[in-house]
N, C-alpha and C positions, 0 to 999 in steps of 0.2 A: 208475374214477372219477378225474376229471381233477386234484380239486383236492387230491389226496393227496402229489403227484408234488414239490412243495417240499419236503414236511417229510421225504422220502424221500432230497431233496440233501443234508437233515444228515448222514445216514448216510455222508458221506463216506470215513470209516476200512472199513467195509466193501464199499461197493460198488464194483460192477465197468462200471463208465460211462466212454467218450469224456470225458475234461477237456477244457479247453478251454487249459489253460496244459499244457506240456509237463514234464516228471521234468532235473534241472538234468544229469543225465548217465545214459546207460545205455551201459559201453562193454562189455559182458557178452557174449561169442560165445555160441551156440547148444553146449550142452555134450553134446549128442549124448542125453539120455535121456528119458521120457517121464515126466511129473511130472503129478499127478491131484490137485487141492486140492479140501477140501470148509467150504464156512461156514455154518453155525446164526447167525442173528441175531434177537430180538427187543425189538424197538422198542415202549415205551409213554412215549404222552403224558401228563401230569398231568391230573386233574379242575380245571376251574374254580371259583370260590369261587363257592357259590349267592348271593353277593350281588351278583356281576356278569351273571347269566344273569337275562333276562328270563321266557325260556320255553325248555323244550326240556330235553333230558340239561346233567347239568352232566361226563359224562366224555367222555372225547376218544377219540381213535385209539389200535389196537394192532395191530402189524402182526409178523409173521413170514416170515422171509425165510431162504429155503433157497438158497446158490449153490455153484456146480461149474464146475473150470476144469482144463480137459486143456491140457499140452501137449506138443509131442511134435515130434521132426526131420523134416523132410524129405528134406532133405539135409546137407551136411557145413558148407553156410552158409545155411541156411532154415529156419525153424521154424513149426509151424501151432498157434495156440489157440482154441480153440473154448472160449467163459462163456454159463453157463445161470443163467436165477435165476426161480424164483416166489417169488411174494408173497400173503399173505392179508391182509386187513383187516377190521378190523370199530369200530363205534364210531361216537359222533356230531362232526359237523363244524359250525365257527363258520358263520351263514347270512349275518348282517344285525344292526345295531347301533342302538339307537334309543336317546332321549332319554327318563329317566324323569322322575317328579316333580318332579324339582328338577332337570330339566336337565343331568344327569353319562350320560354313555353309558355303556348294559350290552348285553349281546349277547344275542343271539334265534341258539340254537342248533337242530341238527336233533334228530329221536329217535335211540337208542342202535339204529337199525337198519339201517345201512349195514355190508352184508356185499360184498367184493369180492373180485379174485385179479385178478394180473398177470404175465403170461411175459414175458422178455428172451431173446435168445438173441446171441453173437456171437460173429464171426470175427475173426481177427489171423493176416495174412500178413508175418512180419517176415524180411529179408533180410540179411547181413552181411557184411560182409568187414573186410579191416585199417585202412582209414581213414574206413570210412561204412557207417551201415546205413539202413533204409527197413522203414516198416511199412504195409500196407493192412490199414483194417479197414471191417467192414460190420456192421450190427447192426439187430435189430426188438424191437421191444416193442408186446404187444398187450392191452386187454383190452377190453369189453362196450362201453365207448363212447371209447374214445383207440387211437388205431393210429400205431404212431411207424418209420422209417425212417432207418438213419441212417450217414454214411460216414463215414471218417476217413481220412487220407495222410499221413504227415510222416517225418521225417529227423533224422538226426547229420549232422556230419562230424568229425572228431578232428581236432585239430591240434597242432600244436609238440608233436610226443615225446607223440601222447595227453593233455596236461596242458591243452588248450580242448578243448571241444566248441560248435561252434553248432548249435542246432536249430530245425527249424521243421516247420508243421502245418496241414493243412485242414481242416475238420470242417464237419460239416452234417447237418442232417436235415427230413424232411416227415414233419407230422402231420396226422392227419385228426382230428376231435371229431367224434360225433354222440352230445349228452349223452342219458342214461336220461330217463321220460317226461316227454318233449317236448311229449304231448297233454295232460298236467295243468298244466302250468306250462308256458303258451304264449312266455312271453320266453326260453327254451331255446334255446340253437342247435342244428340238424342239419346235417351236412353239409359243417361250415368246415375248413379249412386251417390250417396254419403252415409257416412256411419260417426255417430258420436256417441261415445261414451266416458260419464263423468260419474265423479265422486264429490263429496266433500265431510270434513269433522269440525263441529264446533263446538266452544267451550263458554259456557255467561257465567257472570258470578253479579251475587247480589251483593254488594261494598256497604253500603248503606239503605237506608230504609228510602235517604235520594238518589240512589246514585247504584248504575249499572253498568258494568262494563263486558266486552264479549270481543272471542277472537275465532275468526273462520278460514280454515286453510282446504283449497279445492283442487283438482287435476282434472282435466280431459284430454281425450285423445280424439280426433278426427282422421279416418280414412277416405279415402275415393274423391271424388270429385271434387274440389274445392278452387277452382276458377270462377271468373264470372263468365258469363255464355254471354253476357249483353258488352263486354269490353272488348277492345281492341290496343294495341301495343303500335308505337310507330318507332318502326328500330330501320337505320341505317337509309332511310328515304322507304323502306315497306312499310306496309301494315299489316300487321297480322294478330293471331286472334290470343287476347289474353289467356297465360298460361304459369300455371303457382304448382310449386309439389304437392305431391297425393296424399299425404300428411302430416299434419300439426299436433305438435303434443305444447299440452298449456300449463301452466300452472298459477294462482293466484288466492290471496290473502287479502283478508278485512280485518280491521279494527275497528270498534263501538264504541263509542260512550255515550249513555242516558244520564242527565243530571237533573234533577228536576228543584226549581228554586222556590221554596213556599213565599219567599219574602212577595215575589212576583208573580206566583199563581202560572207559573211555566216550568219549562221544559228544553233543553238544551240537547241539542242531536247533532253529535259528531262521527263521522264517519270516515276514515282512511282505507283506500284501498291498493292492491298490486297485483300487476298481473304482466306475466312472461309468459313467448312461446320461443321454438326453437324456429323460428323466422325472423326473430333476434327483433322482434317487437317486445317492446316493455313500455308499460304505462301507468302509471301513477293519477290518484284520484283522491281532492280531497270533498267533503262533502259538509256543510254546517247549516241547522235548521233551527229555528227557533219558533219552539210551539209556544203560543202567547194564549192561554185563557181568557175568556170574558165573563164575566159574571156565569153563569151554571151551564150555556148552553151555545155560545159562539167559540170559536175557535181563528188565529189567523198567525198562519202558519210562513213568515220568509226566510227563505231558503239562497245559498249561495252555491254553486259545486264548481271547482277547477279540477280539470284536467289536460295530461300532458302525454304526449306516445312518443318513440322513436320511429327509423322505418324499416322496414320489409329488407331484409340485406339482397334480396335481389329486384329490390322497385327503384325505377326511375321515371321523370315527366318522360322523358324520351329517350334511345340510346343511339349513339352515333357507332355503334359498332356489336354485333352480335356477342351473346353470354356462354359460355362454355357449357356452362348448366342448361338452356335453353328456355330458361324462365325471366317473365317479360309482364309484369304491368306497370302501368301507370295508373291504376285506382287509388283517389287520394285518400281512400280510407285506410291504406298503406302507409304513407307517407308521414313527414313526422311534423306531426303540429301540436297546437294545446287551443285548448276549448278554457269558455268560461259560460256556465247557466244561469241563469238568475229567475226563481219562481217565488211566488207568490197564492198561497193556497188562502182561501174563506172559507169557514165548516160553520153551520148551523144546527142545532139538533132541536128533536121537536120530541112529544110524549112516544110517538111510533114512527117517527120518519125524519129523514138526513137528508140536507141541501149539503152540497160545495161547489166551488170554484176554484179552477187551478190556470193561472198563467205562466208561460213559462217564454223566455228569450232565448238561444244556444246560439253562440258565434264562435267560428273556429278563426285560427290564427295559424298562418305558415306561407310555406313558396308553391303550395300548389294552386293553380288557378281555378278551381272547382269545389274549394275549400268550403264547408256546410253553415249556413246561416237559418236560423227557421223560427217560429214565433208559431207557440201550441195553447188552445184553447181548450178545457177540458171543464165539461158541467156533469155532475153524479149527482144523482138521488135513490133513498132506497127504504125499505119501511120492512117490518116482521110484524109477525100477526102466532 
């Protein structure tokens, strides 16, 4: 089901997806052995307050995600990774938001009966040598009504004694939609497309033998289908079926800094990001982590992240009067709110194998009544040989 696959981008810390912004450095040779990770993750959204549910469940999603990631030489400067991941869900989703009594929007959610599953699979062909490497990847994600396809290409090059790297990257993919039934809820799409295509260039510099700083600047372009099939719009006492233009052009920037403190046996992780489209969305993101050392072989990792978006210049909870344009949602992933994260990571290491733990909080904050709250549990282990 298509309209799950946002609240799945949170999942950032676990999952194993094409970025779109590149890693400020990886000058790492292929070390010759084959390394097997496995990650347990599950993801649950909060219940909504039954004072904002019109009709419908007032509980959300709960998803379970299993991933596996081999990797292994090829040669003495190539390495192959093949990442596998399903997913289950279950739960009801936000539909459509309407005006009550007094005119304050509440949402019209589904039934608690949306059962689904989703496979990912992909490849990474990385190359290496002393002053540049290169990675090809390829990847598919399939499930009962989204089919996604997707490449990726990009590069180092090291420079001055290793201490710059520039990097850059292509990425893209084609999706097909043909939403579940179609013949009950005739404003359903069958049979649409999507097309995305991205770039990005980045630049690291090594400041000090502590201290590393990196900037990444990205563009994509989306064509074709970009609705959601599972929404709905309540404009003017109708309802009719969510509808966004056929495409989005993006653009967005990161800033890095690595600072590593000997006095403390840590690590300082700051990350600022930006990101516009011409849907006149703009969102800002800041990111602060603090990797703490323990003696040779624990690690404990707390993390902060705020963020904040505008909205959709043609989103509302509801419209009391039809758009010229004739576009119409109320998905409050539109809508302009600001999040704050709060996680918590444990890492262990052992002579051939790796424990962690990852918790993580996310609460959004705004005036849409469907606003995302969730609590993700995430255990990895993984060993080379």
């Amino acid at each position: 089901m298509q309209e799950k696959k946002p609240a799945l981008a949170a999942l950032s810390t676990a999952a194993m997806l094409l970025n779109s912004l590149a890693p400020v450095a990886n000058a790492n040779p292929p070390d010759q052995k084959t390394s097997v990770d496995y990650r347990y993750t599950n993801y649950k959204e909060g219940a909504l307050e039954p004072s904002k549910v019109a009709e419908g469940s007032t509980e959300r999603y709960t998803i379970d995600i299993h991933q596996v990631k081999v990797k292994t030489p090829v040669a003495g400067d190539t390495e192959l990774t093949f990442s596998g991941q399903f997913e289950t869900l279950s739960g009801a989703s936000p539909w459509y938001v309407l005006p009550n009594a007094d005119g304050e929007a509440v949402q019209v959610m589904t039934g608690a009966t949306i059962d689904e599953s989703r496979a990912e699979a992909g490849l990474d062909f990385r190359s290496y040598n002393e002053r540049s490497e290169s990675t090809l990847s390829v990847s598919y994600s399939g499930e009962n009504d989204y089919t996604s396809f997707g490449f990726g290409y990009g590069g180092q090059w090291r420079l001055n004694k290793n201490t710059s790297t520039l990097s850059w990257g292509l990425n893209g993919s084609k999706d097909y939609v043909d939403a579940t039934d179609a013949e009950l809820y005739p404003g359903r799409p069958t049979e649409e497309t999507k097309n995305r295509l991205g770039g990005y260039l980045g630049f690291s510099q090594v400041m000090t033998k502590n201290r590393l700083v990196g900037i990444t600047l990205g563009v994509s372009n989306l064509e074709g289908y970009l609705s959601d099939p599972y929404k709905l719009a309540w404009v003017a006492g109708d309802i009719i079926q969510d509808s966004r233009p056929t495409s989005q052009n993006n653009v967005n920037a990161a800033l890095r800094w690595r600072e590593f403190v000997p006095a403390a046996n840590a690590a300082l992780h700051v990350d600022i990001g930006y990101y516009s489209n011409d849907w006149e969305i703009s969102s800002g993101t800041v990111d602060l982590a603090w990797y703490q050392n323990i003696a040779s072989n624990w690690q404990v990792v707390p993390s902060l992240r705020y963020y904040n978006q505008s909205a959709a210049v043609f989103y509302q909870p509801f419209y009391n009067q039809d758009r010229a344009d004739g576009f119409y949602s109320s998905d409050y992933r539109l809508s302009e709110f600001s999040a704050v994260s709060a996680r918590l990571k444990v890492a262990r290491t052992f002579d051939r194998f790796y424990l962690n733990f990852l918790y993580e909080n996310y609460s959004a904050s705004g005036d849409h009544p469907a606003l995302l709250s969730f609590d993700l549990l995430s255990l990895g282990i993984g060993t080379d040989f």
